[in-house]
Chimera marker file (.cmm) of the C-alpha trace (Angstrom):
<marker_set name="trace">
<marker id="1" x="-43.231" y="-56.656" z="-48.108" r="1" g="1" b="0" radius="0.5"/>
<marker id="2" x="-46.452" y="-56.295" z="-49.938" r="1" g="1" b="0" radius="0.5"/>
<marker id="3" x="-47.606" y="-58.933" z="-51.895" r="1" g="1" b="0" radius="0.5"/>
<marker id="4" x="-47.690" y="-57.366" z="-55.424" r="1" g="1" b="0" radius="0.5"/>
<marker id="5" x="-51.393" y="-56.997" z="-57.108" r="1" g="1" b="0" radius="0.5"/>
<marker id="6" x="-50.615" y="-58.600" z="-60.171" r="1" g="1" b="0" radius="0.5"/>
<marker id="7" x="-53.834" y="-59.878" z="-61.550" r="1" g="1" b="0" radius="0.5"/>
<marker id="8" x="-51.248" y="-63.150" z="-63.227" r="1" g="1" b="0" radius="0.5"/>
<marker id="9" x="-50.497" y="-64.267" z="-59.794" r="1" g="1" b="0" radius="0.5"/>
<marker id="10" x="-53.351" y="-66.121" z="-59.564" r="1" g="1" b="0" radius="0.5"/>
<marker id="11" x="-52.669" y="-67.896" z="-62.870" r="1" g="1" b="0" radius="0.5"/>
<marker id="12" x="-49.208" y="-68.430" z="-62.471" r="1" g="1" b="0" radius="0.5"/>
<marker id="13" x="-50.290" y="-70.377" z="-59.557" r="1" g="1" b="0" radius="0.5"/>
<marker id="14" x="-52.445" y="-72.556" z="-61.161" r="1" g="1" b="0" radius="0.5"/>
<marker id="15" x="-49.936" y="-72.871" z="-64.257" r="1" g="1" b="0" radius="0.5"/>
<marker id="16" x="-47.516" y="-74.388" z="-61.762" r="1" g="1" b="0" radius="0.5"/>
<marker id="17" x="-49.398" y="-76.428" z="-59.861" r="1" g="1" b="0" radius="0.5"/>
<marker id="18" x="-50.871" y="-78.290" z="-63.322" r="1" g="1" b="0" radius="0.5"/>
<marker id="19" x="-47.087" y="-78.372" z="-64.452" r="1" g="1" b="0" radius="0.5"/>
<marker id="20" x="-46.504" y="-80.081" z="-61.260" r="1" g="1" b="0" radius="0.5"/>
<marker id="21" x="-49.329" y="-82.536" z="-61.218" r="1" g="1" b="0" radius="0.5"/>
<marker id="22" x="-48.230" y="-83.591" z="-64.475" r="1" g="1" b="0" radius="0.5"/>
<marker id="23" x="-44.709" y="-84.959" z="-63.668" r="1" g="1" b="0" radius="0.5"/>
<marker id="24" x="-44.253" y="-88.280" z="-63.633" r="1" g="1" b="0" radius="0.5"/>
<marker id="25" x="-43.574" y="-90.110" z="-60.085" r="1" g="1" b="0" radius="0.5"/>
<marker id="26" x="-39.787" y="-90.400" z="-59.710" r="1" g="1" b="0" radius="0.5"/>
<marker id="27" x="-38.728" y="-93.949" z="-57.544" r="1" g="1" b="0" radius="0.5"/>
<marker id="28" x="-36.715" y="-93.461" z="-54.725" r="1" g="1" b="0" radius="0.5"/>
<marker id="29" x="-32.962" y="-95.157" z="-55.130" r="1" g="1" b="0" radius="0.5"/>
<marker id="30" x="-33.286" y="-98.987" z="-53.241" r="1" g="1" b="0" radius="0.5"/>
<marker id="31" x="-30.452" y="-97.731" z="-51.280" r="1" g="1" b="0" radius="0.5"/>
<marker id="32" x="-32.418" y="-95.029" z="-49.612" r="1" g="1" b="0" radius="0.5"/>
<marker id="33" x="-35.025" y="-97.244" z="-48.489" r="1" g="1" b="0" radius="0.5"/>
<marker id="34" x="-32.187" y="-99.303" z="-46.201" r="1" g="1" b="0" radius="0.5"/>
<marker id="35" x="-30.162" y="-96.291" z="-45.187" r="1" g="1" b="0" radius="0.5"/>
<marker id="36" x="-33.419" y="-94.728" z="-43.627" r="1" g="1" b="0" radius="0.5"/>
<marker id="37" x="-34.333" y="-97.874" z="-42.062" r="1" g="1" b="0" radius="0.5"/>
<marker id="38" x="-30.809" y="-98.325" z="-40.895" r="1" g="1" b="0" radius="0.5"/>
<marker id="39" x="-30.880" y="-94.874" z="-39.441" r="1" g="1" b="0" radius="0.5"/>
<marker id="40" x="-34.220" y="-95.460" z="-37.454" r="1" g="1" b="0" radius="0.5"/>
<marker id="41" x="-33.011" y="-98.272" z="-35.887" r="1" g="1" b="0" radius="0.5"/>
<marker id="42" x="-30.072" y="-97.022" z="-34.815" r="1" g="1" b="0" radius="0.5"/>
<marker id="43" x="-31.933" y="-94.182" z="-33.396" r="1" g="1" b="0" radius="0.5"/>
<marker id="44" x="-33.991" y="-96.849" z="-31.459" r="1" g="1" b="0" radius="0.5"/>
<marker id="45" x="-31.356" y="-98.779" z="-30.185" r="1" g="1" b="0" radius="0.5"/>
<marker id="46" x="-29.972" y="-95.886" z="-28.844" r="1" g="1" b="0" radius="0.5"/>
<marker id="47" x="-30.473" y="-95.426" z="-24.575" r="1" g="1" b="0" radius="0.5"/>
<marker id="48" x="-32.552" y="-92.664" z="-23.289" r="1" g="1" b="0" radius="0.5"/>
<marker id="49" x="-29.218" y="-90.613" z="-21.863" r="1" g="1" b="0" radius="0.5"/>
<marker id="50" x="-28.081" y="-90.037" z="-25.587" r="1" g="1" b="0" radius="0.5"/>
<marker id="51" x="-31.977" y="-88.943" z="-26.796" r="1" g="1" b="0" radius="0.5"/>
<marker id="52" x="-32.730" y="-85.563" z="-27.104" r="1" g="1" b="0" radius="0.5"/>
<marker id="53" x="-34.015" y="-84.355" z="-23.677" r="1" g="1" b="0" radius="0.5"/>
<marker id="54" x="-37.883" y="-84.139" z="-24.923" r="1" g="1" b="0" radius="0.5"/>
<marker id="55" x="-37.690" y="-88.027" z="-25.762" r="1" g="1" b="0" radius="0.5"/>
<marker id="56" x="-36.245" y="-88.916" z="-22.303" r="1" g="1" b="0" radius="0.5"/>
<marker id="57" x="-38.791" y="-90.823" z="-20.012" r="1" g="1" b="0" radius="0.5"/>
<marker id="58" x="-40.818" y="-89.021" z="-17.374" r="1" g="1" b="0" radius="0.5"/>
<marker id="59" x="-38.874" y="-89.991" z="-14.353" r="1" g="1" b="0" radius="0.5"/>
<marker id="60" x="-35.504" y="-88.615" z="-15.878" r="1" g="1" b="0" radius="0.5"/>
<marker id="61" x="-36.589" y="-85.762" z="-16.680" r="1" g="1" b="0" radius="0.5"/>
<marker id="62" x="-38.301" y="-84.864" z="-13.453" r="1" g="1" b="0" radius="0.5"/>
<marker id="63" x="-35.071" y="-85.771" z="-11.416" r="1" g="1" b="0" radius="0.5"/>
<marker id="64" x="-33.373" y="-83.819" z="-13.993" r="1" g="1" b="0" radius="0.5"/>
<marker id="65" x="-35.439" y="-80.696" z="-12.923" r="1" g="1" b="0" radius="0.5"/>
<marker id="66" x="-35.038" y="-81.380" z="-9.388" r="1" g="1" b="0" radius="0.5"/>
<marker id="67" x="-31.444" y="-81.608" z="-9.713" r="1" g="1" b="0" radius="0.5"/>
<marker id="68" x="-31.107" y="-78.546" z="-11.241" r="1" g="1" b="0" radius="0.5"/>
<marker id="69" x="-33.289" y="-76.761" z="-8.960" r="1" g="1" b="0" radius="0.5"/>
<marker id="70" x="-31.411" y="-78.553" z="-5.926" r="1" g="1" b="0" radius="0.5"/>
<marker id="71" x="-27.796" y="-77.124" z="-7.940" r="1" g="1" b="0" radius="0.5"/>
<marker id="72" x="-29.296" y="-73.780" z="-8.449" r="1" g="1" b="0" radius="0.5"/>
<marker id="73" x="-30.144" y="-73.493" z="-4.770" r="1" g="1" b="0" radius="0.5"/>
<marker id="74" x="-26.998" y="-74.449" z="-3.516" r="1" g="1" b="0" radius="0.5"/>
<marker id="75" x="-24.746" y="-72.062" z="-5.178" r="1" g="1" b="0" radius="0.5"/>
<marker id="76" x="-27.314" y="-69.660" z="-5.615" r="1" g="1" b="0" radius="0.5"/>
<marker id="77" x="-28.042" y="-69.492" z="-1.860" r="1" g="1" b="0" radius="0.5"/>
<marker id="78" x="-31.554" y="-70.275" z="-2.367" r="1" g="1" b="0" radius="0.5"/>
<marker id="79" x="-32.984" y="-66.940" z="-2.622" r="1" g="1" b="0" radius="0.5"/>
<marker id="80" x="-35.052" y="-66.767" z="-5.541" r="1" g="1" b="0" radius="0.5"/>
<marker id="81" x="-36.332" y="-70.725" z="-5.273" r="1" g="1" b="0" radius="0.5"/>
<marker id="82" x="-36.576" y="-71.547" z="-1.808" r="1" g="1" b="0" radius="0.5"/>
<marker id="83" x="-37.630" y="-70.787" z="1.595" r="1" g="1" b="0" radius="0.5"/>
<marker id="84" x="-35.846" y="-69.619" z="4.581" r="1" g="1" b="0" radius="0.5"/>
<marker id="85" x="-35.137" y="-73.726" z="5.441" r="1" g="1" b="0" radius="0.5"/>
<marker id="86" x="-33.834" y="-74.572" z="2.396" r="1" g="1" b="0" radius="0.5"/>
<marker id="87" x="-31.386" y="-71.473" z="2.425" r="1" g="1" b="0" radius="0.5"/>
<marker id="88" x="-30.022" y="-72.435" z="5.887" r="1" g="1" b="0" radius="0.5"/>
<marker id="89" x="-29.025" y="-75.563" z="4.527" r="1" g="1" b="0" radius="0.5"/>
<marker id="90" x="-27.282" y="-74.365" z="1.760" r="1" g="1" b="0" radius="0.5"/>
<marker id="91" x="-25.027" y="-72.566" z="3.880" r="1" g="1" b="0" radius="0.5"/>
<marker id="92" x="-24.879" y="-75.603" z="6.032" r="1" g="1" b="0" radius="0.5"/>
<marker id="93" x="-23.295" y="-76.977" z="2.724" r="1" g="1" b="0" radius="0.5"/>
<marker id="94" x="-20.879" y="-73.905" z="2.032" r="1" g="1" b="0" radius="0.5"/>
<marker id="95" x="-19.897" y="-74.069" z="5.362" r="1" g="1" b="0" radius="0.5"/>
<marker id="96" x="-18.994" y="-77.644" z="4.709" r="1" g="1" b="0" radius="0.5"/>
<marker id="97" x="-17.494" y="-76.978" z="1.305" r="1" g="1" b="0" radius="0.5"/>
<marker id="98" x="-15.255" y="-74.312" z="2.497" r="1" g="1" b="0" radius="0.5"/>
<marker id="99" x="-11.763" y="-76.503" z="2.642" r="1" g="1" b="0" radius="0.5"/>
<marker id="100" x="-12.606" y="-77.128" z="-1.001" r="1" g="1" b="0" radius="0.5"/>
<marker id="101" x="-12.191" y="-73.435" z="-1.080" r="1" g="1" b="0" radius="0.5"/>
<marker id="102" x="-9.041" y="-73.076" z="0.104" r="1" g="1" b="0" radius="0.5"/>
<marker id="103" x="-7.554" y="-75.927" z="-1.472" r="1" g="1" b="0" radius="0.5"/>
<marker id="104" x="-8.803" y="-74.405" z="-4.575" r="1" g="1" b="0" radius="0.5"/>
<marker id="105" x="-6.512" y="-71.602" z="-3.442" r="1" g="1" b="0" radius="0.5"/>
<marker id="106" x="-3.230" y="-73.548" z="-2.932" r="1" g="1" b="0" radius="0.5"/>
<marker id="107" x="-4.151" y="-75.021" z="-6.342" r="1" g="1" b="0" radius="0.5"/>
<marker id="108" x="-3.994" y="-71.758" z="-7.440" r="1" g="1" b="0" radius="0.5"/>
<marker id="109" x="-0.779" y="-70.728" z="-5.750" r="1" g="1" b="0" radius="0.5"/>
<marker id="110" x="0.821" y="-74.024" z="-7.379" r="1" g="1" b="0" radius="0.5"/>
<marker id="111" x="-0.545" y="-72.801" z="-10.940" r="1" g="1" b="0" radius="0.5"/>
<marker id="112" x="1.123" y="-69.204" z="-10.125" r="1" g="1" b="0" radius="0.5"/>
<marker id="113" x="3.802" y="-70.745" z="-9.066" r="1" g="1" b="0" radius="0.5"/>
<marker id="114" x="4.700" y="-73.446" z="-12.056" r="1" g="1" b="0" radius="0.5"/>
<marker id="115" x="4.245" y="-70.276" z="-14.344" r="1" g="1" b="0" radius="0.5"/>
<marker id="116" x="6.993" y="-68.420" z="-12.771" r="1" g="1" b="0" radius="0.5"/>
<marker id="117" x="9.278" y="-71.310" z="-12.736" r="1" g="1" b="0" radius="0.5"/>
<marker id="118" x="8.462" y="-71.275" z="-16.751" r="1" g="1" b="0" radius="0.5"/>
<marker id="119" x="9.436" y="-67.874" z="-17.612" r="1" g="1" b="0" radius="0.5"/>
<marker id="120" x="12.515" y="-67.943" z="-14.897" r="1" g="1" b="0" radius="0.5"/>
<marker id="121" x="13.839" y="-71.269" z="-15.955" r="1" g="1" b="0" radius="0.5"/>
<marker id="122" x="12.480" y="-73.629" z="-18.467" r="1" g="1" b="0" radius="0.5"/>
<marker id="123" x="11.290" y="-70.740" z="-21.222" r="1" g="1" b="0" radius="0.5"/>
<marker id="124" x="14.734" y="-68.913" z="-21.816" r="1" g="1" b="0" radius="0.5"/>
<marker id="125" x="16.742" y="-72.786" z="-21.919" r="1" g="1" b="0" radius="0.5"/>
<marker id="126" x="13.501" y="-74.558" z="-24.300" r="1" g="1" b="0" radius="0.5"/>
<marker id="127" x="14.858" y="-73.558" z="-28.060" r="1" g="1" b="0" radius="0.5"/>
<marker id="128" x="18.759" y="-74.867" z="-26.711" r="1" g="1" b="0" radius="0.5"/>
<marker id="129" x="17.531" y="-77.992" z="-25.376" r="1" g="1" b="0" radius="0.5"/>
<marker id="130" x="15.130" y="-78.583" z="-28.646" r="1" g="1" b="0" radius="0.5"/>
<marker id="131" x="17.982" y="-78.067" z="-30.697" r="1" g="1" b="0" radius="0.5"/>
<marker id="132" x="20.009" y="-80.271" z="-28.817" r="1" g="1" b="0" radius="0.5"/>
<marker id="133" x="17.265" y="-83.229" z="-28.793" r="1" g="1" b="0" radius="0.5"/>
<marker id="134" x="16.749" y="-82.712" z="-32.197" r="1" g="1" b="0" radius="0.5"/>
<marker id="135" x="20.468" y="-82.953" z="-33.038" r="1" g="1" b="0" radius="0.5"/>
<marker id="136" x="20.907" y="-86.261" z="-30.843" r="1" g="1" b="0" radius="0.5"/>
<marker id="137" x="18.009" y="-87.605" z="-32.560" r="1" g="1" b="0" radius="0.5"/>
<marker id="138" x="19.634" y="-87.062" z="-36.130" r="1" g="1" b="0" radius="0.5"/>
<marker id="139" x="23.000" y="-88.394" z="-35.032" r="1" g="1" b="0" radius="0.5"/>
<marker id="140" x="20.848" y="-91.543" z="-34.425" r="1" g="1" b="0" radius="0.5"/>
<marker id="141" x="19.400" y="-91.567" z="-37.253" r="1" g="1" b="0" radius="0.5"/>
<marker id="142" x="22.796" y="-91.347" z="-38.925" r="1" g="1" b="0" radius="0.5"/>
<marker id="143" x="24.312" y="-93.826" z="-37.000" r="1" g="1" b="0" radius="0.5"/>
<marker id="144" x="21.795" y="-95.970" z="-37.427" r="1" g="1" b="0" radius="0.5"/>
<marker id="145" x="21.592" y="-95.467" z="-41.235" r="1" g="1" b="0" radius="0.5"/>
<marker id="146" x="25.596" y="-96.415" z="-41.180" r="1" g="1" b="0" radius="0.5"/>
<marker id="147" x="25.149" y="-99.571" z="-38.935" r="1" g="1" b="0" radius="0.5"/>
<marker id="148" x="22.712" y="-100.820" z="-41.554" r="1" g="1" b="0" radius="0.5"/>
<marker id="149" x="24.852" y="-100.114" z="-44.333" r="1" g="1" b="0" radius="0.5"/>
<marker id="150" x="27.687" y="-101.588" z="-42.936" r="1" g="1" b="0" radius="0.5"/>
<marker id="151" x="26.178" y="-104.354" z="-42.163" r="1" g="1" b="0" radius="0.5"/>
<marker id="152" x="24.051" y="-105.575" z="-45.142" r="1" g="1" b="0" radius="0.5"/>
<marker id="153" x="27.033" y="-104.471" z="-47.164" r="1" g="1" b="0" radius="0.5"/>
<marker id="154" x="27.551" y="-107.168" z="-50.142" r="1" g="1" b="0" radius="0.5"/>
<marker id="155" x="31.156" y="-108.908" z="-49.722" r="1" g="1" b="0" radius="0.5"/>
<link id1="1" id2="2" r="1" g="1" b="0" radius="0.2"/>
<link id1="2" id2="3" r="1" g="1" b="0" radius="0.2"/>
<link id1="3" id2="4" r="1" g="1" b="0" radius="0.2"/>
<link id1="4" id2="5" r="1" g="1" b="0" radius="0.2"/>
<link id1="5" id2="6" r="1" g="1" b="0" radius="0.2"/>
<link id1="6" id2="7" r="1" g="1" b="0" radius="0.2"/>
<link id1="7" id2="8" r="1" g="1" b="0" radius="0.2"/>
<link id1="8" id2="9" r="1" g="1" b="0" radius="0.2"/>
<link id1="9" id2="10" r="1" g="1" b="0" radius="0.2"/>
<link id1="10" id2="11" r="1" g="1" b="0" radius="0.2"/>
<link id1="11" id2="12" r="1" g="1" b="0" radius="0.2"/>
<link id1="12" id2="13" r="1" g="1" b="0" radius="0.2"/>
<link id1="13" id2="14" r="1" g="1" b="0" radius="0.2"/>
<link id1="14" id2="15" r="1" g="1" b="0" radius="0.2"/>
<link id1="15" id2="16" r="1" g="1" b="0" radius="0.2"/>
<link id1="16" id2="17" r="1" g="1" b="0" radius="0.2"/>
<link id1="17" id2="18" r="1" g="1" b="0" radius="0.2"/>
<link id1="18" id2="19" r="1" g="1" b="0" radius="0.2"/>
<link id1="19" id2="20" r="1" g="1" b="0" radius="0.2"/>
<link id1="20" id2="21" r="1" g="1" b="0" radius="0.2"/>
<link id1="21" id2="22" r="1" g="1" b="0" radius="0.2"/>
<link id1="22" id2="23" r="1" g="1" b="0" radius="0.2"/>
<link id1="23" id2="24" r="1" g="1" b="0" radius="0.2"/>
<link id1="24" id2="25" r="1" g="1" b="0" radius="0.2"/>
<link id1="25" id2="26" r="1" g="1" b="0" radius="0.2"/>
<link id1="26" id2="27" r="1" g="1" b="0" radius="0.2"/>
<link id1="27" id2="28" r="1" g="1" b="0" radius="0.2"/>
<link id1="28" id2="29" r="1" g="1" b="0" radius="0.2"/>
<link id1="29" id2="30" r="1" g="1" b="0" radius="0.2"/>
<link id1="30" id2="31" r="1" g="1" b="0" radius="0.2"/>
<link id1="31" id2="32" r="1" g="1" b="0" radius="0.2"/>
<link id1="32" id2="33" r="1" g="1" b="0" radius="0.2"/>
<link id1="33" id2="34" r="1" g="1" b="0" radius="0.2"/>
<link id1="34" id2="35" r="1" g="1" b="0" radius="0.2"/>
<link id1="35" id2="36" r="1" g="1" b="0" radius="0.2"/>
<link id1="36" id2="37" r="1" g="1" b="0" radius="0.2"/>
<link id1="37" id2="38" r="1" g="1" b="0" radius="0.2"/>
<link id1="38" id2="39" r="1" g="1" b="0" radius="0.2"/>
<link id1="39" id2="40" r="1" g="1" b="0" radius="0.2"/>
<link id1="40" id2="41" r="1" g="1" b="0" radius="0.2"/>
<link id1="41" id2="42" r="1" g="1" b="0" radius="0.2"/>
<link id1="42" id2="43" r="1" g="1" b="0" radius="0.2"/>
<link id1="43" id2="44" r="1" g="1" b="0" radius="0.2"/>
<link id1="44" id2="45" r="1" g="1" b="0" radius="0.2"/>
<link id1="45" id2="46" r="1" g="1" b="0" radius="0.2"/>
<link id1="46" id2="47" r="1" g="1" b="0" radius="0.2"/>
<link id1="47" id2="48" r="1" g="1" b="0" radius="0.2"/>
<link id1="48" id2="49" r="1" g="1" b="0" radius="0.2"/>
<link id1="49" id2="50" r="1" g="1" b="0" radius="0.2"/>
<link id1="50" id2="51" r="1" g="1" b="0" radius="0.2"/>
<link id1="51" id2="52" r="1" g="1" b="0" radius="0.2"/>
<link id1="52" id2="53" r="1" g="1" b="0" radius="0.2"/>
<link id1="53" id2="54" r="1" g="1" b="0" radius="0.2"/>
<link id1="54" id2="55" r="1" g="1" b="0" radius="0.2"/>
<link id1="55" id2="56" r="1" g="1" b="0" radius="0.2"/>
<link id1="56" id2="57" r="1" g="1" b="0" radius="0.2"/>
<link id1="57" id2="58" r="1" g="1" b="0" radius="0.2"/>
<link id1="58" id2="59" r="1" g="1" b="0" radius="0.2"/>
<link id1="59" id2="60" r="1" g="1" b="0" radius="0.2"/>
<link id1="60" id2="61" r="1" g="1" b="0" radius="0.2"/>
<link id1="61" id2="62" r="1" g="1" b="0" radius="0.2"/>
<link id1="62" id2="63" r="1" g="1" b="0" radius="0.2"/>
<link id1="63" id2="64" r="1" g="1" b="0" radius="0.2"/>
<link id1="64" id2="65" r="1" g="1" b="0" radius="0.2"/>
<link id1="65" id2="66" r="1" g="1" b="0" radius="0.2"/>
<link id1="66" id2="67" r="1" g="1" b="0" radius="0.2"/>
<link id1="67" id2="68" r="1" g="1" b="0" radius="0.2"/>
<link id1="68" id2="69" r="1" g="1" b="0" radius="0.2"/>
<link id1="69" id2="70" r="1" g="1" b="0" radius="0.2"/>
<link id1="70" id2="71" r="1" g="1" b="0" radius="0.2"/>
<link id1="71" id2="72" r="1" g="1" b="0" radius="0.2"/>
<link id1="72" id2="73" r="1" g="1" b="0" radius="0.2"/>
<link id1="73" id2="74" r="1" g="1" b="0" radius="0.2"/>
<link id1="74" id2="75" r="1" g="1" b="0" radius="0.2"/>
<link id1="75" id2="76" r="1" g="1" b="0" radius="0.2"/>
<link id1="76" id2="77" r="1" g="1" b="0" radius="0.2"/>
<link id1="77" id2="78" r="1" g="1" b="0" radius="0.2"/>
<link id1="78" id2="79" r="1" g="1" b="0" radius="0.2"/>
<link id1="79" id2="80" r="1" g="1" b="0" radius="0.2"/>
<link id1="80" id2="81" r="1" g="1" b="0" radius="0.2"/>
<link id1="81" id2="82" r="1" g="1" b="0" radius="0.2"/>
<link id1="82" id2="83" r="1" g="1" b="0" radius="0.2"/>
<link id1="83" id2="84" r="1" g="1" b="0" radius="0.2"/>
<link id1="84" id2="85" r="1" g="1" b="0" radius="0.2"/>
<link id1="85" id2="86" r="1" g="1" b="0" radius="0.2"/>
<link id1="86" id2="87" r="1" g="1" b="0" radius="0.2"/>
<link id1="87" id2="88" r="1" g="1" b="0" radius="0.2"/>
<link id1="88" id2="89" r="1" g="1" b="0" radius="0.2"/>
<link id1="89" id2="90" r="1" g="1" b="0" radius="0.2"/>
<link id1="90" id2="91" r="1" g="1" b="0" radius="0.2"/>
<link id1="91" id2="92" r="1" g="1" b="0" radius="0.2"/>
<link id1="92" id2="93" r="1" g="1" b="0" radius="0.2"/>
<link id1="93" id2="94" r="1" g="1" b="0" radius="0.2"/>
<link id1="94" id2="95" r="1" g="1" b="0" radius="0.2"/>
<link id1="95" id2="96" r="1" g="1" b="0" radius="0.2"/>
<link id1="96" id2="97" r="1" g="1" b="0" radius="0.2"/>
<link id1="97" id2="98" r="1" g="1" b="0" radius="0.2"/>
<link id1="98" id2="99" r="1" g="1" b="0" radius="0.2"/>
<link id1="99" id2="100" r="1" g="1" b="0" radius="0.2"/>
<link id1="100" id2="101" r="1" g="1" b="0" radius="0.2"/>
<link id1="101" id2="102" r="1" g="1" b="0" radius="0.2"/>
<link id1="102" id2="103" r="1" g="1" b="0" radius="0.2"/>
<link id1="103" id2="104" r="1" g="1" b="0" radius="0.2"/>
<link id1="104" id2="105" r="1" g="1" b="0" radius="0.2"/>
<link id1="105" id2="106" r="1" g="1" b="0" radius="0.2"/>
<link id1="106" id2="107" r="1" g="1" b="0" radius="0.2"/>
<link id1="107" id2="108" r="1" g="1" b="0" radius="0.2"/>
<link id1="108" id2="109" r="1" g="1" b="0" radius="0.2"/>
<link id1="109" id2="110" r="1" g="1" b="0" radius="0.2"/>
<link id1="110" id2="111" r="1" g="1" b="0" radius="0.2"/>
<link id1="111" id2="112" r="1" g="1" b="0" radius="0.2"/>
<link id1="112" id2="113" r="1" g="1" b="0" radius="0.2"/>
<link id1="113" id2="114" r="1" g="1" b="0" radius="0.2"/>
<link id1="114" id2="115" r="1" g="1" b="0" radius="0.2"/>
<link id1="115" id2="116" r="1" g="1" b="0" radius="0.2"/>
<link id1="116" id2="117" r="1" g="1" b="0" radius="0.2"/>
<link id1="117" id2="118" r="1" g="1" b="0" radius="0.2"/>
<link id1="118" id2="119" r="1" g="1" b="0" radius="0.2"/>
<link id1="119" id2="120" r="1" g="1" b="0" radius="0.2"/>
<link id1="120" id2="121" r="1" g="1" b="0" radius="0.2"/>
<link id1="121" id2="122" r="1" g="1" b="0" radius="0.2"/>
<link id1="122" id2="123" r="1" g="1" b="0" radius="0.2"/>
<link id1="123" id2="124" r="1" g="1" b="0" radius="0.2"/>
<link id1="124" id2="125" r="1" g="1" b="0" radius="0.2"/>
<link id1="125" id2="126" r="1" g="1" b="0" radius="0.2"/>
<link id1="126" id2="127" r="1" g="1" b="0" radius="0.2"/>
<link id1="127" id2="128" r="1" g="1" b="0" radius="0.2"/>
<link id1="128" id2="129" r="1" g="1" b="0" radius="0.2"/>
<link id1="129" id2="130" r="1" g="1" b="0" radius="0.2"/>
<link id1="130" id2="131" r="1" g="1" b="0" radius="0.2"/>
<link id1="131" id2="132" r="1" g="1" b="0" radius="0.2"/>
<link id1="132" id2="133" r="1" g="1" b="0" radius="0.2"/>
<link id1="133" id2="134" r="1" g="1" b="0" radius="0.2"/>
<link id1="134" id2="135" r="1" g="1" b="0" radius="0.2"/>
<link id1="135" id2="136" r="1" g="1" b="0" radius="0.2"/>
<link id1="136" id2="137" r="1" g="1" b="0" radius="0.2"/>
<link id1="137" id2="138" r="1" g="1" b="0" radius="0.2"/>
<link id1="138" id2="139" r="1" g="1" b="0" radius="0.2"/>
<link id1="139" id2="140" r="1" g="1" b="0" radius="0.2"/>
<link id1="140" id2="141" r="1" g="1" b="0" radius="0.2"/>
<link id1="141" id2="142" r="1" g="1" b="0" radius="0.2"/>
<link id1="142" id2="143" r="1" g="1" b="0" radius="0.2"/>
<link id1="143" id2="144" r="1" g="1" b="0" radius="0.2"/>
<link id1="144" id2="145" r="1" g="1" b="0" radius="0.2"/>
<link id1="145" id2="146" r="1" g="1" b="0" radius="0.2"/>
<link id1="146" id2="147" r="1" g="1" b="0" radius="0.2"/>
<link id1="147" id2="148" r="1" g="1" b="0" radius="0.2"/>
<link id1="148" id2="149" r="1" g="1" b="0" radius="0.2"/>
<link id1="149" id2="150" r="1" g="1" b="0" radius="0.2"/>
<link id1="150" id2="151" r="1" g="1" b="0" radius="0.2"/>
<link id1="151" id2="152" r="1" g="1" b="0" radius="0.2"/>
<link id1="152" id2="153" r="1" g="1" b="0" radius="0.2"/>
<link id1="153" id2="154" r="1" g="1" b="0" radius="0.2"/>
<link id1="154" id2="155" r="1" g="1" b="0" radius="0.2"/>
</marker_set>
């Protein structure tokens, strides 16, 4: 947008900023005075892990990186990061994690498996045996409701 050539800017500037110096100062509330400080010191009490990752101390953050790096290599296969060494050993490590793999696979199976046992068997019976929880529940209640009655009944 262009600013707009009005000679009054200028002046309206001015008018403002005189308006403004001539305010009085307005206190702050006491209350704001403790609720800051009570907010900086729980700021400062609280441990590096919980900080922002800019305030975390050198060391962190530099195992941090090297972490990730290390992670991105390894499932990555290394290709963009590292050099031929580095890549061997991260299919050293696939190798190694391949069971993982295939138990990850019979988890699946399981998973497949519970979900057709839901639609065969527990879906189509679920709203009947709601109901019939629900109406055992309320004959508790009922019974319940009569025991006390008939029992703090007044002779």
């Amino acid at each position: 947008m262009k600013p707009n050539p009005d000679p009054n800017d200028a002046n309206l500037e001015a008018l403002v900023d005189a308006g403004l110096k001539k305010l009085p100062l307005v206190a702050a509330p006491p209350t704001l005075v403790k609720e800051v400080r009570r907010t900086l010191q729980e700021r400062a009490q609280k441990p590096w892990w919980q900080a922002p990752w800019w305030e975390w101390p050198w060391a962190a953050k530099f195992a941090f990186l090297l972490l990730a790096l290390g992670l991105a290599g390894a499932f990555g296969g290394g290709n963009v990061l590292f050099d031929e060494g580095v890549t061997k050993y991260s299919g050293q490590v696939t190798e190694r994690l391949a069971p993982a793999g295939s138990a990850w696979e019979t988890l699946g199976t399981l998973w497949d498996a519970l979900g057709l046992l839901w639609s065969a068997a527990i879906q189509p019976r679920l709203l009947t045996w709601l109901l019939v929880v629900a109406g055992l529940y309320l004959i508790c209640v009922a019974a319940g409701a009569a025991f006390v009655r008939t029992t703090l009944r007044r002779v």
